[in-house]
N, C-alpha and C positions, 0 to 999 in steps of 0.2 A: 594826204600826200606828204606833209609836213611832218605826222609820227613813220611814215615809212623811212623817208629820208632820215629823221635822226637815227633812227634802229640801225640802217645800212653805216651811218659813221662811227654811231657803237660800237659795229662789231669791227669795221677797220681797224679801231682803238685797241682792240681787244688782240685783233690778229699781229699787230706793229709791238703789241705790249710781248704777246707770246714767243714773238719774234728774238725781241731782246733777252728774256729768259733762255729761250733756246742758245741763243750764242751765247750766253754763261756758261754755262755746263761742258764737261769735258766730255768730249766725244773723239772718237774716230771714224771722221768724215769720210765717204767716196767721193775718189775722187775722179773728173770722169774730161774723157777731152777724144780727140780723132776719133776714128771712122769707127764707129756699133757692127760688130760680125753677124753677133746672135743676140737673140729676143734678152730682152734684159726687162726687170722688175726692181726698181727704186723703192725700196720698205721703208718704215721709219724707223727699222732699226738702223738701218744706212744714213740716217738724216743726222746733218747736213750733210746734202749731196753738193760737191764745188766742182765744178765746170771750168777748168783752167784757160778753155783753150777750145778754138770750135770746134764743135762738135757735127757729124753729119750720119744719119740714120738712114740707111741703103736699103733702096725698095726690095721686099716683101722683108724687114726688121722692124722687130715693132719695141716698144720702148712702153714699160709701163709703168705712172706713180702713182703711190698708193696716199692716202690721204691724210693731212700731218705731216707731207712732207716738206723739209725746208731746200730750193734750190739756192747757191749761191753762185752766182755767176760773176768771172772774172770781165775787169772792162771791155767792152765792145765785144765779147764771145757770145756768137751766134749758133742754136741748134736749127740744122738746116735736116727739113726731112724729108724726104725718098719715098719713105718706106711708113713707118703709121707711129704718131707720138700720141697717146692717151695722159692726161694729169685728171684724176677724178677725184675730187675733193669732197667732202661733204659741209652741211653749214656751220656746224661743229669744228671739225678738221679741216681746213682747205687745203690747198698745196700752196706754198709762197715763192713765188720765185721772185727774186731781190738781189743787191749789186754784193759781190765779195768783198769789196774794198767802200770806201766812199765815191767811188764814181760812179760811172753807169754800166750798168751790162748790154749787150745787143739784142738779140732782138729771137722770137720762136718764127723761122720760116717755111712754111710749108710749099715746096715746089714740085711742079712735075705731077706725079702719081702721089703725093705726098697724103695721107690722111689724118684724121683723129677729133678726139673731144678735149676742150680744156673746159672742165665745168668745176665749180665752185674753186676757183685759184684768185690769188690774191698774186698781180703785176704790178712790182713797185721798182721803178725809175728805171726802165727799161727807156730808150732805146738807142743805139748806136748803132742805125741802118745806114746803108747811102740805097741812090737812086731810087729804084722800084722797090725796093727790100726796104723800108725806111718806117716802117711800123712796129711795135711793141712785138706784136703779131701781125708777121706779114704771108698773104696768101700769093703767090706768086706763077703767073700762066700754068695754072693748076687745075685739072680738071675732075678731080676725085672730089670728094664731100669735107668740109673741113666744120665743127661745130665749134661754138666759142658761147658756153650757157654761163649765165650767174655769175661772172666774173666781174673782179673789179677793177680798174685800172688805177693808179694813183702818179704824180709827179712826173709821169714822161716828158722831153722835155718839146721845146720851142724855137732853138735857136737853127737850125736846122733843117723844120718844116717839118719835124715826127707827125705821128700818130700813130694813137693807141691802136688802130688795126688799119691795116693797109691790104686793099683786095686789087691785083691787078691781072688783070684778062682773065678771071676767075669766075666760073658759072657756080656753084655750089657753095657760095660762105654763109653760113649762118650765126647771127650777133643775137641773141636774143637773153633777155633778163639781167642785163647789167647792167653795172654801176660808172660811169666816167669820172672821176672828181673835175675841181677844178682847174683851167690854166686859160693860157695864151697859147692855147694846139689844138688841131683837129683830132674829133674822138673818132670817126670809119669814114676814111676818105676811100673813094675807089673809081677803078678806071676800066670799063668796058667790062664790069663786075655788077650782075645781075644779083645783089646780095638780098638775102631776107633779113631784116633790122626790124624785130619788135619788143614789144613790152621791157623797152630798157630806159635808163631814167639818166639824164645827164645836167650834169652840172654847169653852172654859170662859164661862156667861153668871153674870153679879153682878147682883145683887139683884132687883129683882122684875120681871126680862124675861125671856120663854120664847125657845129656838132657833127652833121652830117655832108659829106662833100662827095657827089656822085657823077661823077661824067662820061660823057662817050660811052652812052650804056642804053641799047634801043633796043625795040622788039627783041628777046623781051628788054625790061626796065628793072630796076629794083623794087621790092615792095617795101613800103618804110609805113609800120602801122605799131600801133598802141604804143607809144614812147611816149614821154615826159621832157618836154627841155626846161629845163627853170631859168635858162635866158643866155643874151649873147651882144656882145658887141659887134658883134657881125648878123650871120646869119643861122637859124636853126637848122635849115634843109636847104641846101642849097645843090639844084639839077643843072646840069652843064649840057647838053646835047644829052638830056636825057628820055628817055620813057619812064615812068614812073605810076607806080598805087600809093598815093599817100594818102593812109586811112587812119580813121580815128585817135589820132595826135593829139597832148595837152601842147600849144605851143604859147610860150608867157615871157613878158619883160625883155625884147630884143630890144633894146635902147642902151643910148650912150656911146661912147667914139665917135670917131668922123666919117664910117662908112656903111651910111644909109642902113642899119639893122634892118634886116626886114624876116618873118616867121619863116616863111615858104618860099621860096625864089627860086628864077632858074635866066636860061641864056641861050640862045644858039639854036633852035630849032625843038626845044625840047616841048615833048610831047604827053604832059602828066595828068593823070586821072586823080583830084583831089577832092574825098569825100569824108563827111563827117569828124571832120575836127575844130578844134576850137582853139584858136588865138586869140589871146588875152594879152592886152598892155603893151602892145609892139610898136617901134616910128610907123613900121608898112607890116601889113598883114599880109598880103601876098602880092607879091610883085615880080614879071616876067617880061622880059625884052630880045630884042635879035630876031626876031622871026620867031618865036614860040605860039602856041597855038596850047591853049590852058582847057580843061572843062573839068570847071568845084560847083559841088553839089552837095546839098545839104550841111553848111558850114556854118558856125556861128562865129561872129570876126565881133570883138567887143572891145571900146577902150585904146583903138588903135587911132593913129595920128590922118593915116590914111590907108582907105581899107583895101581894096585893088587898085595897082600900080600897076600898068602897059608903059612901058617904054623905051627910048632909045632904039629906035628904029621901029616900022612897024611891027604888032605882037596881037594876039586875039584873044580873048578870053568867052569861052562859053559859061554863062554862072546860070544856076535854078537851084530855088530852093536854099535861099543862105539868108539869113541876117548880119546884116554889117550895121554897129548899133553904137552907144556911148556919147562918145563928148559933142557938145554942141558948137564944138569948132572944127572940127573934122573934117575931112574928106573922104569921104565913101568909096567915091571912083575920080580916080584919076588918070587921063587916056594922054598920050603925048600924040601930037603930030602922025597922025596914019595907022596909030593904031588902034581896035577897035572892039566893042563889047556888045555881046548878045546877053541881056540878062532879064529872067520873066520869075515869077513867082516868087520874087524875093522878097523882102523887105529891109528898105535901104533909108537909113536915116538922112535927111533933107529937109528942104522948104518944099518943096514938091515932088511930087510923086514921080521916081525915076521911069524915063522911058521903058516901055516892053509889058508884055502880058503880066496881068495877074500884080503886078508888084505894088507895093504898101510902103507908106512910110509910117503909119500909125506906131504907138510904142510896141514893141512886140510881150509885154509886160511877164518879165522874168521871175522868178518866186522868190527870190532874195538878190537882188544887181547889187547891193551895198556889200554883201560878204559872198560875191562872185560864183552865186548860185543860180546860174543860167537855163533852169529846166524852166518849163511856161506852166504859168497859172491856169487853173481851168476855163477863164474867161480871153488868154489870150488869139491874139486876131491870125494868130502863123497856125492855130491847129487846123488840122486839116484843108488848109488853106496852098498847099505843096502840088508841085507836076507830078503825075508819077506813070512811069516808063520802065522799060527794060533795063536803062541803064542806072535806074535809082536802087541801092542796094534794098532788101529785106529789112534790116537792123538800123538803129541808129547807133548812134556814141555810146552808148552801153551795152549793147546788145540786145536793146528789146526792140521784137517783132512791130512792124506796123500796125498802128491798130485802129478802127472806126469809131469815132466818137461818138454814141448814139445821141442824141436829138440836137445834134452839133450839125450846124446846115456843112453844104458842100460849095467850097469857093473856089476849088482848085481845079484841073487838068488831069484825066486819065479814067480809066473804068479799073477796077472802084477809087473812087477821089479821096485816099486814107492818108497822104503824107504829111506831114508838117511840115513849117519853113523851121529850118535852123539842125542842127546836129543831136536835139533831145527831142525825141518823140513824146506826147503827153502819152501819159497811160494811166486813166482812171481810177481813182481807190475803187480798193472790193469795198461793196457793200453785202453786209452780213445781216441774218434777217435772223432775232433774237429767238433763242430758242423756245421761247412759250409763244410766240408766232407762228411755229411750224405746225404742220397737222398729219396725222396720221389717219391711214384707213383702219 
C-alpha cells in the first residue's frame, strides 16, 4: 500500500514538473470561453488550451481532449455541460487541468443530460463553485452516466466547503481509481446521489471534513467498496439518511481533532449493509446514531479505542461474524441509553464472553498483529467458526471463495458451516505431493 502511494506522488511530481516546462515554451494557446456550436477536439498541438471565461457545451455537443493536454483555466471559470465532455488521458500523458493565473479556477459541471469520461486527468486547485455546483467536479440533477476513472485531485480548497466531486440528485456517478491528496476538504460528498466509489485511495483528511460524505440517498444507496482511507480527523464514511453497501474497505488512523473520528458512521435513519472490511487504529470503528438500524458482517475492527458505537438516541446494530480485537483498554461495544445490539458468532475482545450466539472472546490469533497482518493462523478459533446465510457474501476481503477446512470441526451456524469470523477467510497451503511419490500405470 505504501509503494503504491509513493509511485502515485511520483508521478504527480512528474505531472506538476511537466507542467512547469510546458508553460516555458512558446506556444500559441487556444483559446476557448461561451457557448461550443459544434463538436470540437482539444489536440496537443492546441495545448495550452486557456479557458477565459465560462464555458458551456449544449446538449448533443460533445468536446473532446486528447491526452497531454494542458487546460488552463481562468479564476472561477466553469465548463458547464449539456451535451458530452470526454478528457482521456493516459498514465504517461494525462490531461491537466490547473488555474491560468495563481488563483483558482472553477469547477467541470456536468448538468441536465450532461455526459462523459475524465480518466487519467490531473485536477489542480480547482474549485470556485457556490451552492450545489461547489465541486472540482460537479454532477448536478443529472441523469445521464457521468465516469471520473484514475484521476487525481490535488489542493482544492477548504474555505468554502469545496470538494473534489460533488454529486447532487445524481443517479449515474462513478469515482472509481483515484487518487485524493491531502487537506482540510471533502474528497465525494453527495446528496440523494446513489454513486459507485471504488478502488480509490485517499489521503489523510484535517479537521471536520469526511473522505466520503453521502446523504439523503436510499433505496437504492450508494455502493462505497474497495477504497483505501489512510486517515481523518473526522470521519472516513460518513452516511446521513443513507442506504448504503459498504464493502471491502481498508479504513486506518481516524484519530485526533475534537470530533469523535470514527472509520464508518452514519445518522438519521440510515440503513447500511457493511461487510468485509477492516478498520485499523480509529477513536470509534463504526458508529451510528438517530434511529439508524446498522447490519456488519464479517468485519475485522483492530486497534480501535472503541469498536461499535450506538448512539445519541436510540440506533441498532445487527453484527455476525466480525472481530473487534486489540488494546486491552478498549471497548468493544458501546450502546447508549435505548439503543441496542444483536451480535452472535463473533468474537469480541473482553473479560467475558459477549452476549449472543456463538460469540468468543478467545485471541482470534492473527499471523502477524505486530506488522498489521490480520489473516488467521491455521490454529486460529474464528475459522470456520462463522453464521453463514444468504446474506453473507461468497468472498472475503480479498476475494477468496469460502472455503471448508478439512478436519477442522464445525462451530458455527448454517448448512455447510464454511465461514470464518472476521473479513480474511483462511485458505489452506497446497500441499504438493513430490514427484517421485507419484505413480503411474
Amino acid at each position: 500500500m505504501q509503494n503504491t502511494r509513493l509511485s502515485r506522488l511520483f508521478w504527480i511530481s512528474g505531472v506538476l514538473l511537466v507542467m512547469l516546462l510546458h508553460a516555458s515554451l512558446p506556444s500559441e494557446a487556444l483559446t476557448v470561453s461561451g457557448t461550443i456550436q459544434t463538436a470540437e477536439r482539444w489536440t496537443l498541438a492546441d495545448s495550452p488550451i486557456q479557458i477565459t471565461g465560462a464555458v458551456i457545451i449544449p446538449q448533443s455537443v460533445t468536446v473532446t481532449i486528447e491526452p497531454g493536454v494542458q487546460v488552463h483555466l481562468a479564476p472561477e471559470a466553469v465548463i458547464t455541460v449539456k451535451g458530452q465532455f470526454d478528457a482521456r488521458g493516459t498514465t504517461e500523458s494525462p490531461v491537466v487541468f490547473s488555474p491560468l493565473t495563481t488563483s483558482r479556477w472553477g469547477a467541470i459541471s456536468y448538468d441536465d443530460t450532461g455526459t462523459g469520461i475524465l480518466e487519467h486527468c490531473l485536477l489542480h486547485r480547482g474549485s470556485y463553485g457556490e451552492g450545489s455546483r461547489i465541486g472540482v467536479v460537479s454532477v448536478y440533477r443529472n441523469s445521464a452516466p457521468v465516469l471520473i476513472d484514475s484521476c487525481t485531485f490535488t489542493e482544492w480548497p477548504d474555505e468554502f466547503d469545496a470538494k473534489a466531486i460533488q454529486g447532487y440528485h445524481s443517479p449515474r456517478l462513478t469515482v472509481r481509481n483515484c487518487y485524493f491528496g491531502e487537506g482540510a476538504n471533502e474528497c465525494v460528498h453527495g446528496v440523494n446521489c446513489p454513486a459507485m466509489v471504488e478502488h480509490n485511495t485517499f489521503a489523510r483528511r484535517f479537521d471536520y471534513r469526511d473522505a466520503v460524505d453521502i446523504g439523503n440517498t436510499q433505496n437504492p444507496g450508494p455502493i462505497i467498496r474497495y477504497n483505501v482511507f489512510l486517515g481523518s480527523e473526522d470521519d472516513a464514511i460518513d452516511l446521513d439518511t443513507c442506504d448504503a453497501l459498504v464493502e471491502g474497505n481498508l479504513v486506518m488512523n481516524c484519530r485526533g481533532g475534537s470530533h469523535d473520528p470514527i472509520g464508518i458512521s452514519g445518522d438519521k435513519d440510515s440503513r447500511p449493509l457493511i461487510i468485509n472490511n477492516i478498520v485499523y487504529n480509529c477513536e470509534n470503528g463504526i458508529a451510528f446514531k438517530n434511529g439508524a438500524k446498522i447490519t456488519v458482517l464479517n468485519n475485522t475492527m483492530i486497534d480501535c479505542d472503541r469498536g461499535i458505537w450506538m448512539h445519541q438516541n436510540p440506533a441498532h446494530a445487527l453484527v455476525k461474524n466480525t472481530i473487534i480485537w486489540g488494546k486491552e483498554n478498549q471497548t468493544s461495544i458501546q450502546l447508549e441509553p435505548g439503543s441496542t445490539i444483536d451480535i452472535s458468532y463473533s468474537i469480541i475482545r473482553g473479560n467475558e464472553i459477549y452476549p449472543g450466539t456463538g460469540n468468543l472472546n478467545a485471541d482470534p490469533l492473527f499471523l502477524d498483529y505486530a506488522n498489521q497482518n490480520f489473516h488467521l493462523l491455521p490454529n486460529s478459533p474464528a475459522i470456520d467458526a462463522g453464521w453463514w446465510g444468504e446474506t453473507i457474501p461468497p468472498q472475503d476481503f480479498e476475494g477468496n471463495a469460502r472455503v471448508n477446512v478439512r478436519l477442522h470441526p464445525y462451530v458455527g451456524e448454517g448448512a455447510p458451516s464454511i465461514v470464518d469470523i472476521g473479513a480474511f477467510e483462511y485458505i489452506p497451503p497446497i500441499t504438493r505431493i513430490p514427484f517421485w511419490q507419484t505413480f503411474e500405470n
